[in-house]
N, C-alpha and C positions, 0 to 999 in steps of 0.2 A: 630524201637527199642524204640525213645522216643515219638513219637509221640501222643500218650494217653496224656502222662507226660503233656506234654509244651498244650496240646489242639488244635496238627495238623492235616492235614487230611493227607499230607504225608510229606515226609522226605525234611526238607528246603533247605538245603545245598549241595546238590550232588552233584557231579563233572560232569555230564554229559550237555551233548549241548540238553537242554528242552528251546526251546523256550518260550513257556508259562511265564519261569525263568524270559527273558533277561528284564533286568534292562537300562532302555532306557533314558540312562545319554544322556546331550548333546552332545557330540563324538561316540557314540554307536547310535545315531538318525543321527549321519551327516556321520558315515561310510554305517549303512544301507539303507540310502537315497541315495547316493553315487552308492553305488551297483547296487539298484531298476532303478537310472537315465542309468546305463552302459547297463543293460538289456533289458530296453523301449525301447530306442532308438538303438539297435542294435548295439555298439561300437565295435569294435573289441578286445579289453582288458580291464582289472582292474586289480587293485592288492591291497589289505587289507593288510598289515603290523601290527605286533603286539610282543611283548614278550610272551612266554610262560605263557597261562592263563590266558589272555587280553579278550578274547573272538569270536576270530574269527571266528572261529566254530559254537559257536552258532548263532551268525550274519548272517552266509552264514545258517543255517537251516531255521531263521526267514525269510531269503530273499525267499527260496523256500515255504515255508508255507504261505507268505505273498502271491504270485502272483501263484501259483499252480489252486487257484479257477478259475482263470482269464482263463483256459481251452487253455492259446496261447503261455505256453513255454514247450520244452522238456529239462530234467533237467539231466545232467551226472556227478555226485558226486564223483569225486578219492580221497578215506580217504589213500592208501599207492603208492604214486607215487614214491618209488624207481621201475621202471618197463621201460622196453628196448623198443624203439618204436614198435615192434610187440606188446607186450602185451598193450600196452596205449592202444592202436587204439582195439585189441580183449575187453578190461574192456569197451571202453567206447563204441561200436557196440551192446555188451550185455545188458548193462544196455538202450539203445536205441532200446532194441526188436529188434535187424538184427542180421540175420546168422554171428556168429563171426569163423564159424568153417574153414572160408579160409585160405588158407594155406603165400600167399606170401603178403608181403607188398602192392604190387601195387594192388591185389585185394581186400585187407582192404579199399585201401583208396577210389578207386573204389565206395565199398559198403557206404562208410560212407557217400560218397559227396552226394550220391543217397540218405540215408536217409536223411541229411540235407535238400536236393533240395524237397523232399517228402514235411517234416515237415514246409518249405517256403511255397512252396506251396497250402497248407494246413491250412495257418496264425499262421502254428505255427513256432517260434526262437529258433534255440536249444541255450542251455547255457551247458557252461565246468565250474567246478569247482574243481580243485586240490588244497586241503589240505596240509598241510606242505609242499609245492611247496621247501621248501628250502633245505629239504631233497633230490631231484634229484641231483644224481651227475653224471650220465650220459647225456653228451651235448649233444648228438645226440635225445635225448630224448625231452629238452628246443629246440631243431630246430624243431623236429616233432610239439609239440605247436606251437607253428610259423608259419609252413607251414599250416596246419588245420586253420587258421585265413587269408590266402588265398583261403580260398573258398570263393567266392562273387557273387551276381547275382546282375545287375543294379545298380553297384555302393555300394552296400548293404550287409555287412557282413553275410554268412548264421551260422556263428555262434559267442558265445559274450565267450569270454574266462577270466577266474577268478581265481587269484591265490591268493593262504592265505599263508600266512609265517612269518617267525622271521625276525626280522632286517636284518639280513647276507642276503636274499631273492634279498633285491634293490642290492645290489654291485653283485651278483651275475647276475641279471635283466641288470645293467647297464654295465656288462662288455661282451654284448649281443646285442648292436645295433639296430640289426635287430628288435628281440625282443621285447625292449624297446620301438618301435617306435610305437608297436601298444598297447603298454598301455596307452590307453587314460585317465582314470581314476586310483587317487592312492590315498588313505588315511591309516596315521598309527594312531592306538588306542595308548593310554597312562596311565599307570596306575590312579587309580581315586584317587580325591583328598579326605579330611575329611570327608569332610560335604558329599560329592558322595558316602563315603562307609557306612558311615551313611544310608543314603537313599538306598542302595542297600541293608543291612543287612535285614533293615525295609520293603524294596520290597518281597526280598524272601520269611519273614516272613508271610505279608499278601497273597502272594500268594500260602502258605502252610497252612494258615486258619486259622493266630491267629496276631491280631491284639494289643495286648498285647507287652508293653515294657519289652519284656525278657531279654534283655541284657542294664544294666546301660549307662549313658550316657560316665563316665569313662571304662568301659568297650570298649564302642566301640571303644573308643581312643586307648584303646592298641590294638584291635583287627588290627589297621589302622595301625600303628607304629611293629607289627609283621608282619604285610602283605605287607606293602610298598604299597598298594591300589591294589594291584593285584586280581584279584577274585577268581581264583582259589584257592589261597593261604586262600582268605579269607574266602571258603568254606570249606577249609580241616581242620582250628582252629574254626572256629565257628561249625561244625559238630561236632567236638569229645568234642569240649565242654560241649556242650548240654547232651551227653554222659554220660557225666560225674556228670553232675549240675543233673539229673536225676538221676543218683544212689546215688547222698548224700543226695537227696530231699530235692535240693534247688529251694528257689521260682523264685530267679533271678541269672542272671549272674553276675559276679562283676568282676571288672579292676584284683584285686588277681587272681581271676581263670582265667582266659587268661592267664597272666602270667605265671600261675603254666604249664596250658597244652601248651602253645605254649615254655618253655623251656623241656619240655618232648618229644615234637616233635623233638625240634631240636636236 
């Protein structure tokens, strides 16, 4: 919509998980690096912690774009884990190319261990990743996770399990034991500070094709101080900003227009 306007090639700000995007602050380098080490080495868990709009998401896509070429993981992505252990186990058989059409538990799990032991054998690792893990409120569900991280051949995890969540996630994690024990790796993202949202603004921008200081240096400060450094937040006022700076045919952003749009947001 603005993208002529400002001289992008596409839209800076959008709220979705494009890698390409991620903005690879020091904490967004030592979560994804974090991740990459649980995966190599075959861990039996992780867990990413974040507030809404941290970035998790995108982290966990870069994590699969990152090592995908590498031809030696298979990759099982749950974006809606409210789901009862039958369905866990049918999403994540399907998206692993195995007949999910079995009927009972014990033949799911059966099927899964086979393609696991497959996929080892074959040098490839599978990885689980559940998305808003903190959404599950069926426990029998967090024990299936569990049990699935009991598959092992030679000492050796046949699969690395990854959970993304909001704060509530660890107390939830932690009042689990079992669970807990095999999170070997844990990192929470933090919202970004000044100078980080600064440089994230500045990231997006160049990575939409325009290296040009669109938005003032006051500017970004309010954009910082409406967003509390959150990203998502601070794609949804710098997006409709842009918007807007576009239909009055302005040449830049200024600290006033933030202001204006981010109290019309609220």
């Amino acid at each position: 919509m603005y993208n002529e306007y400002w001289g992008l090639t596409e839209p800076a700000f959008e709220n979705v998980a494009d890698p390409e995007f991620l903005y690879r602050s020091a904490q967004h380098k030592q979560a994804l690096n974090r991740l990459i080490y649980a995966v190599k080495t075959h861990k039996g868990g992780a867990m990413l912690l974040g507030e809404i709009g941290s970035g998790k998401t995108l982290i966990s896509r870069a994590l699969v774009l990152e090592l995908m070429p590498e031809g030696r993981w298979e990759f099982s992505v749950i974006t809606q884990p409210m789901l009862d252990p039958v369905e866990l186990l049918k999403e994540i058989l399907y998206q692993l190319g195995t007949d999910y059409s079995l009927k009972t538990k014990t033949d799911l799990l059966h099927a899964l261990h086979d393609q696991m032991l497959e996929n080892h054998e074959g040098g490839r690792h599978t990885v689980l990743i559940v998305d808003e893990a903190q959404a599950i409120t069926n426990k029998e569900t967090f024990d299936q996770l569990r049990l699935l991280t009991n598959f092992q051949v030679n000492k050796r995890f046949l699969l690395t399990l990854i959970l993304l969540g909001q704060p509530e996630l660890e107390r939830k994690i932690g009042n689990m034991p079992a669970l807990a024990d095999r999170i070997n790796i844990q990192y929470r993202l933090r919202s970004l500070s000044p100078s980080e949202t600064e440089q994230y603004v500045a990231h997006r921008l160049r990575i939409a094709g325009s290296d040009n200081n669109i938005f003032t240096k006051e500017a970004i400060k309010a954009v910082y101080w409406y967003s509390k450094g959150v990203p998502r937040k601070i794609n949804k006022l710098c997006d409709l900003t842009l918007v807007v700076a576009s239909n009055r045919k302005l040449k830049s952003v200024s600290q006033q227009l933030i202001s204006a749009v981010a109290n019309e947001v609220r």
